[in-house]
C-alpha positions, 0 to 999 in steps of 0.5 A: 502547519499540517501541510508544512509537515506533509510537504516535509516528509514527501520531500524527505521520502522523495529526497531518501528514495532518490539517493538510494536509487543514485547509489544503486546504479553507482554501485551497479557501475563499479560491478560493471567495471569490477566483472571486466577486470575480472574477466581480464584477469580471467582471460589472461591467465587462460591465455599464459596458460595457452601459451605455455603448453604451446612452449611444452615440447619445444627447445625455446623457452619462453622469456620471463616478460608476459607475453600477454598484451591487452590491446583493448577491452576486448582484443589481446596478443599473445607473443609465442616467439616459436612456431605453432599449429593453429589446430593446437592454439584451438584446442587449447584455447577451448579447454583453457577458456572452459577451465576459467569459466568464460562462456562467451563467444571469442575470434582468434587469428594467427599471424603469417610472416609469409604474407605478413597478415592475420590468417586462419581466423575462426569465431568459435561459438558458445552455443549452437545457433551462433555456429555459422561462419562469420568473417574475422578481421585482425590488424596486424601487430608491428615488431612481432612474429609469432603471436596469436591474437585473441578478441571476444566481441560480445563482452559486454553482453556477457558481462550484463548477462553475468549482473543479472542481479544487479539490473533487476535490483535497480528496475525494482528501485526505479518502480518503487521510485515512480509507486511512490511519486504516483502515490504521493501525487494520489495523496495530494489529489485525494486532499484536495478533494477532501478539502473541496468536499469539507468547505462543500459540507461546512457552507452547505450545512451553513446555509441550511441552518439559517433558514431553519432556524428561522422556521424553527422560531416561527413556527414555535411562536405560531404553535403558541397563538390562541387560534392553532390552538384552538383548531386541531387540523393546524395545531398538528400541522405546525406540529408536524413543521416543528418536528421535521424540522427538528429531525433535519436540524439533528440530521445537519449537526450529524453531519457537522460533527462527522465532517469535523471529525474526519479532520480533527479527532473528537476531543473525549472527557473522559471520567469514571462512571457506571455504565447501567445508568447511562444506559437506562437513561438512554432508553428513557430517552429513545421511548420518549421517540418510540413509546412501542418499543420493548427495551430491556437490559441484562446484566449481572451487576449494576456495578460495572464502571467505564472510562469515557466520556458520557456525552458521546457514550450517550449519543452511542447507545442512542444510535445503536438502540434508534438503528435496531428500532428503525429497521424493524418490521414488528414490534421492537424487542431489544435486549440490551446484554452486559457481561464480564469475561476475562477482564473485557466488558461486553455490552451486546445490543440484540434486536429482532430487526430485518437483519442484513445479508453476510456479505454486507454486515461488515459494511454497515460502519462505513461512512455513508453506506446504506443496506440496500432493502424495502426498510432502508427506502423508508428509513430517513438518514444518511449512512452516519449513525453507525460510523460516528459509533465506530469512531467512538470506538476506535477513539477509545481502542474499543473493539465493536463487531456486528453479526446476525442472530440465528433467527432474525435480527442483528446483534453488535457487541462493544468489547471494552477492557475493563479496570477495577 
């Protein structure tokens, strides 16, 4: 069902990106021929307007039909019906061009009825370096006598130069277009890996747990006969077997539940209880571990109450109080403090441990991430304890922050609305 679904926003996402992109290059079509016609429109009143000052001063006057013809695109003839100088054409061509903003290069060529051809061509050029002399060929137009014709032969450099816009819009589209098919290719790769990685976990932890709990129920039916009793040497060492094996079997479910919970959000009971209880019989429990540890708690009030779920609010408190005892050279001396400020509970776990440099503390909730010091070379355990904690946050919109104390040791705080 969850693939179903993915599958199904990729295809909608890939199908919306695909139409925007079809639509943006038809409408970078119709701008194209919009702007040619533009430009035609452009030319061609320049171009009466060049013919009727030609008309200015002469006993003809030009006939009521437009003498303008577009032959093609980017080729026009201009019926004059009267003599003209070809110095006079430029002159006015150039200013009347300029006046309707056409900034391309344009050719002209006046007819002859002498030598019944084209003759004077000249380009004129739009910037300096293309001043140079360049040969200009017209044909020549039938039933016509005195006629000028005009063709620009960059045009359509022109009128993409003039779409700028509309080009660097349809780049960003494709970009975005081809971000997206890599990252949706990214995605279904990570997945799979995930996936891969899931079934590893699963069978590995599987396969573990079968032969040890087979350890587990010899070695406690051994620790029970007459003879290891009787001999302390063994009696300590199916201890030591039943322990161990106890730990690996707390470190596999740790696992179990991290690995399912990357998959399925943990499922929370939540139900209304005071806080300081929980919290005190947590401690009971981590000094049954480590019976050298000093833990105490700060609260104003025993009368703070919280929405969760008890198990996994336990199983909190214990990895932050078995975190700060584990990574502590001395004695160690936590501090568990509990304050009300403006509606928000905070709970601050305060130790006096080997702390972590800056520019790592803001790692340690990371799945897997271990600090790398003397301490965590002896410390068993796979980087999990704290990002279970943060998951348990995160479930419940919690916020949790770690810093260093000013001496030694790290605190970090639980930040908990609270509701009377």
């Amino acid at each position: 069902m969850k693939i179903n679904k993915l599958n199904s926003i990729i295809l909608l996402g890939l199908i919306a990106i695909i139409s925007i992109l079809v639509a943006q290059l038809l409408w970078t079509k119709e701008a194209f021929t919009l702007e040619q016609k533009k430009l035609s429109q452009k030319a061609n009143i320049a171009l009466l307007e060049v013919a009727r000052k030609l008309y200015d001063g002469k006993d003809h006057e030009p006939s009521c039909q437009n003498p303008v013809r577009k032959i093609s695109n980017d080729y026009y003839i201009v019926n004059i019906e009267n003599a003209f100088e070809p110095d006079i054409l430029e002159f006015y061509l150039r200013s009347e061009f300029k006046k309707m903003h056409i900034t391309t290069d344009f050719e002209y060529a006046v007819y002859n009825c002498q030598s019944d051809e084209m003759v004077y061509g000249k380009y004129i050029s739009s910037s300096e370096k293309g001043k140079e002399k360049k040969a200009v060929s017209f044909p020549k137009h039938k039933d016509l006598v005195y006629y000028f014709a005009v063709r620009f032969p960059n045009e359509t450099t022109y009128l993409f130069s003039s779409m700028r816009f509309w080009f660097i819009l349809s780049i960003a589209l494709i970009l975005i277009l081809l971000i997206y098919v890599y990252s949706i290719f990214t995605l279904l790769q990570q997945k799979k890996y995930s996936e891969l990685q899931r079934d590893f976990i699963n069978n590995m932890t599987h396969e573990f747990k079968t032969p040890l709990s087979s350890i587990l129920i010899a070695s406690k039916y051994l620790i029970e006969q007459n003879p290891i009793k009787e001999d302390k040497k063994l009696h300590t060492y199916t201890d030591i077997i039943i322990n161990q094996s106890n730990k690996l079997n707390s470190h596999i479910e740790q696992i179990l539940n991290i690995s399912k919970a990357d998959y399925s959000p943990l499922e929370l009971k939540k139900e209304t209880l005071l806080i300081v209880p929980i919290i005190q019989e947590t401690i009971e429990n981590i000094q049954m571990k480590y019976p050298e540890a000093s833990i105490k708690i700060d609260s104003a009030s025993e009368e703070y109450y919280i929405e969760t779920d008890v198990f996994h609010f336990s199983n909190l408190v214990y990895n932050l109080l078995d975190n700060a005892v584990k990574y502590c050279s001395e004695k160690p001396d936590i501090t568990i403090r509990i304050i009300l400020e403006n509606q928000i509970l905070k709970v601050a776990f305060i130790d006096n441990g080997i702390g972590i440099s800056p520019k790592n503390i803001s790692l340690i909730f990371d799945k897997f991430y271990r600090a790398q010091n003397e301490k965590s070379n002896e410390v068993n355990g796979f980087g999990l304890g704290l990002y279970y904690v943060k998951e348990i946050c995160n479930l419940q919109n919690w916020k949790i922050k770690a810093e260093n104390n000013l001496e030694k040791g790290i605190t970090i705080t639980l930040s908990i609305p609270y509701k009377k």
